[in-house]
C-alpha positions in Angstrom: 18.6 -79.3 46.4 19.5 -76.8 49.4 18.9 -74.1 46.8 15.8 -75.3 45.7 14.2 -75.7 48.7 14.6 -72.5 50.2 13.4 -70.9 46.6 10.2 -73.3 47.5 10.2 -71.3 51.2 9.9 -68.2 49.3 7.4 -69.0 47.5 4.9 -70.6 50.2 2.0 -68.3 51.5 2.6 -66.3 54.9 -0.3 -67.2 57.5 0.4 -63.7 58.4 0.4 -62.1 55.1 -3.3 -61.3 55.0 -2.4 -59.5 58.8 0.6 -57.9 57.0 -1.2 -56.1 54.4 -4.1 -55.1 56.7 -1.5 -53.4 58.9 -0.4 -51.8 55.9 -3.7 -50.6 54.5 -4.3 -48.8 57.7 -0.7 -47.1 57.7 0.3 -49.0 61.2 3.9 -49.0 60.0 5.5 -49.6 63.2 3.3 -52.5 64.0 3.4 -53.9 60.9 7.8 -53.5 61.0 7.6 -55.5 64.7 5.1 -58.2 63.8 7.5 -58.7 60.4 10.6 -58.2 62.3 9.5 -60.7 64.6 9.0 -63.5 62.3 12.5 -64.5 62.3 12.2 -66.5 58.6 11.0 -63.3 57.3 13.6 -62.9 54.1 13.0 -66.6 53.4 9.2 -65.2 51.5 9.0 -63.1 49.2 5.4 -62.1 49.6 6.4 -61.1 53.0 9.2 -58.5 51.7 7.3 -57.6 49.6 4.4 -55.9 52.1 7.9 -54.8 53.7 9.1 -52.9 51.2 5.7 -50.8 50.3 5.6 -49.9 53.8 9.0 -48.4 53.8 8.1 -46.4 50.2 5.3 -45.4 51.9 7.1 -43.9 54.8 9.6 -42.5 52.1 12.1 -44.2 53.9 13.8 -45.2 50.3 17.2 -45.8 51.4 15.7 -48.3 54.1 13.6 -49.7 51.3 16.6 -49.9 48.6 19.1 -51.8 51.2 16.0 -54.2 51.8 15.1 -54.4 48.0 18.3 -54.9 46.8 18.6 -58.1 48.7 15.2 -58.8 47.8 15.8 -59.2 44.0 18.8 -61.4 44.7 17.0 -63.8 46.5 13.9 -63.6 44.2 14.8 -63.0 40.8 11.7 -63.9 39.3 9.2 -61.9 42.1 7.8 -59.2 39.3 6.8 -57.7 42.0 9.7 -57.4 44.0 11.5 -55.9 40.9 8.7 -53.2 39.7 9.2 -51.8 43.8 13.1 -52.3 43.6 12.8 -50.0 40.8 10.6 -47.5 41.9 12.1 -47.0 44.5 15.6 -46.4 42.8 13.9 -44.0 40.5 12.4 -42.3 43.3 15.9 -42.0 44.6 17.5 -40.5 41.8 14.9 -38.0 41.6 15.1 -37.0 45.4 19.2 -37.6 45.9 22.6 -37.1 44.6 23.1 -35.8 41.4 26.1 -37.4 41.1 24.4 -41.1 41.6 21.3 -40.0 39.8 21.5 -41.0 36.1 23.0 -44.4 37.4 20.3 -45.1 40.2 17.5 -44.1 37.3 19.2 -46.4 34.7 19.1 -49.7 37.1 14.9 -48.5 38.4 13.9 -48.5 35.1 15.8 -52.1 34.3 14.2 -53.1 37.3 10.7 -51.7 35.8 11.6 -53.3 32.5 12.5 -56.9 34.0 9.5 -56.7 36.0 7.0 -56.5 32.6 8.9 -59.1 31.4 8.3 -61.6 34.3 4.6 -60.1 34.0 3.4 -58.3 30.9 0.3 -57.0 32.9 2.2 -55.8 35.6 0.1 -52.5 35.1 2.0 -50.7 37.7 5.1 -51.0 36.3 4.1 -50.1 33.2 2.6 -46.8 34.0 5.9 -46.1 35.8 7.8 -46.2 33.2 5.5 -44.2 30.5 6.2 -41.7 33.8 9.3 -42.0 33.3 9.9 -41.9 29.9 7.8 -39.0 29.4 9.0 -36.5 32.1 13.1 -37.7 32.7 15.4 -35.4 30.7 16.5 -36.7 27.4 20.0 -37.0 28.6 18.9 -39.0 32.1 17.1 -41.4 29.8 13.4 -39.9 28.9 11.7 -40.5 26.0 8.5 -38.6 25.1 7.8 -40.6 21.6 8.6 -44.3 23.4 6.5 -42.9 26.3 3.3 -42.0 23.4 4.5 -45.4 22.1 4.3 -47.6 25.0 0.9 -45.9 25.6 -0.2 -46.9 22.6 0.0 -50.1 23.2 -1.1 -50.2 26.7 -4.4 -48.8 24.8 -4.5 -51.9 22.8 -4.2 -54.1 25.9 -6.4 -52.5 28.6 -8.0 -49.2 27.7 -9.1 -48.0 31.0 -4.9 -48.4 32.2 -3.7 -46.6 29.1 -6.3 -43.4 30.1 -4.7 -43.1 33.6 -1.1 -42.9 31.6 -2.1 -40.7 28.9 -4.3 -38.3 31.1 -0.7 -38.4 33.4 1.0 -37.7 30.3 -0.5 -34.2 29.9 -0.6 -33.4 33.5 3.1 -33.7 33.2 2.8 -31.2 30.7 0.7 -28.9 32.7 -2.5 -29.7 30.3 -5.4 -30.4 32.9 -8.3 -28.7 30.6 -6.3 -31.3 28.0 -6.3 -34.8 30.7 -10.0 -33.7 31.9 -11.9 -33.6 28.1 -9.9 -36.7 27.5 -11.2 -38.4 30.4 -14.9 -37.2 29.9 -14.7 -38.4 26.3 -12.9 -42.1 27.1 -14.5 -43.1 30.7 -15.5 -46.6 30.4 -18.8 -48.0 31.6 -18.3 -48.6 34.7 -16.5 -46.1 35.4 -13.0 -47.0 37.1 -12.3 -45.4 40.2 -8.8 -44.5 40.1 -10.1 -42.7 36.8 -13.2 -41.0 38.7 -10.3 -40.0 41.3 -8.1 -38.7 38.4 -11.0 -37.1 37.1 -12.1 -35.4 40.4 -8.4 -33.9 41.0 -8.6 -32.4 37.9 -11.7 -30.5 38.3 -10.7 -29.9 42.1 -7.6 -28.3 40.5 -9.6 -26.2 38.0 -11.9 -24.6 41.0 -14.7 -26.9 39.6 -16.2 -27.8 42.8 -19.5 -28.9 42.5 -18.0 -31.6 39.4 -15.1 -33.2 41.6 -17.5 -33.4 44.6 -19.6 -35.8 42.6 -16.8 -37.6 41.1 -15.2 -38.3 44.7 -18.5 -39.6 45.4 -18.8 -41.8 43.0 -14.6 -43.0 43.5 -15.6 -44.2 47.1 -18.6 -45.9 45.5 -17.1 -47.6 42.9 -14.0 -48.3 44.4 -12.4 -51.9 45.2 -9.3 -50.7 47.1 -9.2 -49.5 50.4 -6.5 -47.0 49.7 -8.6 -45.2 47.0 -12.1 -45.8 48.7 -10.7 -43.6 52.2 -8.4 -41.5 49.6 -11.7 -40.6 48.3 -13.9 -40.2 51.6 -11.0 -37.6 52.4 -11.1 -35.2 49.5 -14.9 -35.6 49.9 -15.0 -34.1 53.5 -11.9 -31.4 52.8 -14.4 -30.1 49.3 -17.3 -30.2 52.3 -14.7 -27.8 53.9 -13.2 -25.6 51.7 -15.7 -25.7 48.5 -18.9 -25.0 50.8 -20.1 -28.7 49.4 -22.5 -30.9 51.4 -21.9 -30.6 55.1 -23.3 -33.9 56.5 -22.1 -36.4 53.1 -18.8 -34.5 54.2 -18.6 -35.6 57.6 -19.7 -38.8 57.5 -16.9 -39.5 55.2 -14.5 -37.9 57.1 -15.9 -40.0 60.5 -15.5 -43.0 58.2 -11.9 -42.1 57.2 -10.8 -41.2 60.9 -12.5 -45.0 62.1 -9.9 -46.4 59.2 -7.1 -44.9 60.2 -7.4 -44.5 64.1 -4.2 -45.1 65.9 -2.4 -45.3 62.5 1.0 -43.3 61.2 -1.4 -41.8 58.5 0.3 -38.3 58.2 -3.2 -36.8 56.8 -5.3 -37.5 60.1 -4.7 -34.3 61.9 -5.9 -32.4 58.5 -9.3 -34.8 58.2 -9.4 -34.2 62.2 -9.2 -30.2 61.6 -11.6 -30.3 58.5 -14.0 -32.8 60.6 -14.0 -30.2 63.6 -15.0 -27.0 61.0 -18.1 -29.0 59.4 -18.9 -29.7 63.2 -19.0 -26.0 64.1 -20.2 -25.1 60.7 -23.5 -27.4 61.6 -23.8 -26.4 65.4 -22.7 -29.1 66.8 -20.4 -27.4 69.0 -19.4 -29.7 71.6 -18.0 -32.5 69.4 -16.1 -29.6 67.0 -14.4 -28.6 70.6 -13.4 -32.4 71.4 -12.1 -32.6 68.0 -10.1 -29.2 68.5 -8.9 -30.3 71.9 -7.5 -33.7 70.3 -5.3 -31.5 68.2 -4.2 -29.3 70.8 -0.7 -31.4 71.3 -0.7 -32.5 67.6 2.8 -31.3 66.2 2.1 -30.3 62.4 4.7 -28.3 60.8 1.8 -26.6 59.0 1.5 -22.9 59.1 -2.0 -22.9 57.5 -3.0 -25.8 59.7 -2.2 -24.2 62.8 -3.4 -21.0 61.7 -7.3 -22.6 61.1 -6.6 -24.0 64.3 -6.1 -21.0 66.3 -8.8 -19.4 64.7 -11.7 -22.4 65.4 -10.2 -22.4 69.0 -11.1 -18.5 69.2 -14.5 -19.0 67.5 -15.5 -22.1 70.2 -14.8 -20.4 72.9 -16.2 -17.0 72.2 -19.3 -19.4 71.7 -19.1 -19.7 75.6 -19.7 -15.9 75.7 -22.9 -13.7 75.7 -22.1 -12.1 72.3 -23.0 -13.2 69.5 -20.0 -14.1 66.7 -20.3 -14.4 63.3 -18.7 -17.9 61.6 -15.1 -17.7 61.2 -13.2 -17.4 57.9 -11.3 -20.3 58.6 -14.4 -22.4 58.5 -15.0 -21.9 54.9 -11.1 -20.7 53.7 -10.6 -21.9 50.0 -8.5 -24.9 49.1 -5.6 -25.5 51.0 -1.6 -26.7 51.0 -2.7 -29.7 52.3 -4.6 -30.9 49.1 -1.5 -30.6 47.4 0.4 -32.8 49.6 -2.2 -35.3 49.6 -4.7 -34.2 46.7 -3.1 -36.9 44.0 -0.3 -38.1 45.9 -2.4 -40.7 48.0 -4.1 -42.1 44.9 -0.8 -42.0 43.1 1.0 -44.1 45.6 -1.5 -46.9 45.6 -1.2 -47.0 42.1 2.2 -47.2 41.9 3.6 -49.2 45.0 
């Protein structure tokens, strides 16, 4: 009976849950680990852990996240959700950590990945992991091209839309974007889904077809029910504004709209969408609210060479605006794609998806 009822607490629904995931949304990850930490039943709900756990991915603290997810799983056994993020996050450590732990860590994710199907076949998330999986792990660590095709196959058969994102990441992994991009222009559904559109748009971004991604961001924000993909999606808008000469005021009203989202937030991304906000500022003569953007970076400690670089070089251009002569617009202002679309291109879209 004792058993029972504290499997019945784990279940019940968190009056702070709905705070929880708000928190998380935003990236306030030290908030959201006090008001959490504070609720001294915590581990008793698993809804609760769960929130927990994607905030600690999220931070890549893993090891943080595998010590709380291994308990986790123990006390919930039947949480599918609980299971697919025990497992990422164990693949995730395998792929980042000791080679000596590696092939064991990778073995018990993708059980994890595995039971968490089974407690919910349309755990989509879970399943896209391990096509991931199984289609870029060496042979010997436990990949599988052909059951990777195999499962996508029938993922197809299922949901259509959810088996394009795993092929279309099937022959990224293989360094085939001209391959993922006519297969996406062929199979977009109508409506177009915006994780796709978002897929879509990193491709062309990555094939220095500018005009094309812009347009598909666009219509990612629009289309776009999560608020992870929508501001994902406001971002790359406003950096293309930046570094692909696209529309100058679309671009900084999104990038006003993604700094509102995330102010006072652990968003590692906000000094970059600062930066780029600052150049389409100076870029539109609006120099007054490009140099109170510039001077909020000034103490901003970004282990960016690139980033601090374009810095320097818009503080110069601002204040030789001050002077009689007259400059031409800086370099830095219009410098083609950067490192920090890499970091942050498909990775923010990615991590939704998969936590």
């Amino acid at each position: 009976m004792k058993a029972l009822l504290f499997l019945l607490a784990g279940a019940l629904p968190s009056s702070n849950v709905a705070q929880y995931e708000t928190l998380l949304a935003k990236s306030q990850f030290s908030e959201l680990e006090h008001q959490i930490l504070q609720q001294s039943d915590y581990k008793q709900h698993g809804d609760v852990l769960v929130v927990y756990a994607r905030a600690l991915i999220a931070q890549q603290r893993l090891e943080d996240a595998n010590t709380l997810l291994n308990f986790a799983v123990e006390q919930f056994p039947g949480n599918s959700e609980l299971n697919y993020l025990a497992g990422l996050g164990k693949i995730r450590l395998a792929s980042d950590g000791n080679v000596f732990s590696a092939k064991e860590r990778a073995a018990r994710g993708v059980e994890l990945l595995q039971k968490a199907v089974i407690i919910k076949p349309d755990h989509y998330a879970a399943r896209q992991a391990l096509i991931d999986f199984y289609s870029v792990a060496p042979a010997n660590a436990g990949g599988d091209k052909e059951l990777a095709l195999a499962m996508t196959e029938q993922l197809a058969k299922e949901n259509p839309a959810q088996a394009l994102l795993a092929q279309s990441r099937i022959l990224l992994n293989e360094n085939k974007p001209t391959e993922a991009l006519a297969l996406l222009e062929t199979m977009m559904p109508d409506p177009p889904n915006a994780r796709l559109l978002a897929r879509k748009a990193q491709i062309l971004a990555e094939l220095e077809e500018y005009d094309a991604a812009f347009v598909n961001y666009k219509l990612a924000a629009e289309q776009a029910t999560d608020l992870t993909d929508k501001y994902n999606a406001l971002y790359h808008i406003g950096r293309l504004a930046v570094v692909a000469d696209q529309d100058a005021m679309m671009g900084i009203t999104a990038l006003q709209q993604y700094l509102e989202f995330y102010q006072d937030s652990e968003n590692k991304i906000l000094p970059w969408a600062t930066l780029r906000l600052a150049q389409l500022m100076y870029r539109t003569g609006d120099n007054f609210e490009a140099t109170l953007l510039v001077g909020s970076l000034t103490h901003a400690r970004v282990a960016d060479e690139e980033f601090n670089l374009i810095l320097l070089s818009l503080l110069s251009a601002l204040k030789a605006k001050t002077a009689p002569a007259v400059i031409e617009q800086p370099e830095a202002a219009t410098e083609q794609p950067s490192e920090e679309s890499k970091n942050n291109q498909q990775n923010q879209t990615e991590t939704k998806q998969e936590i």
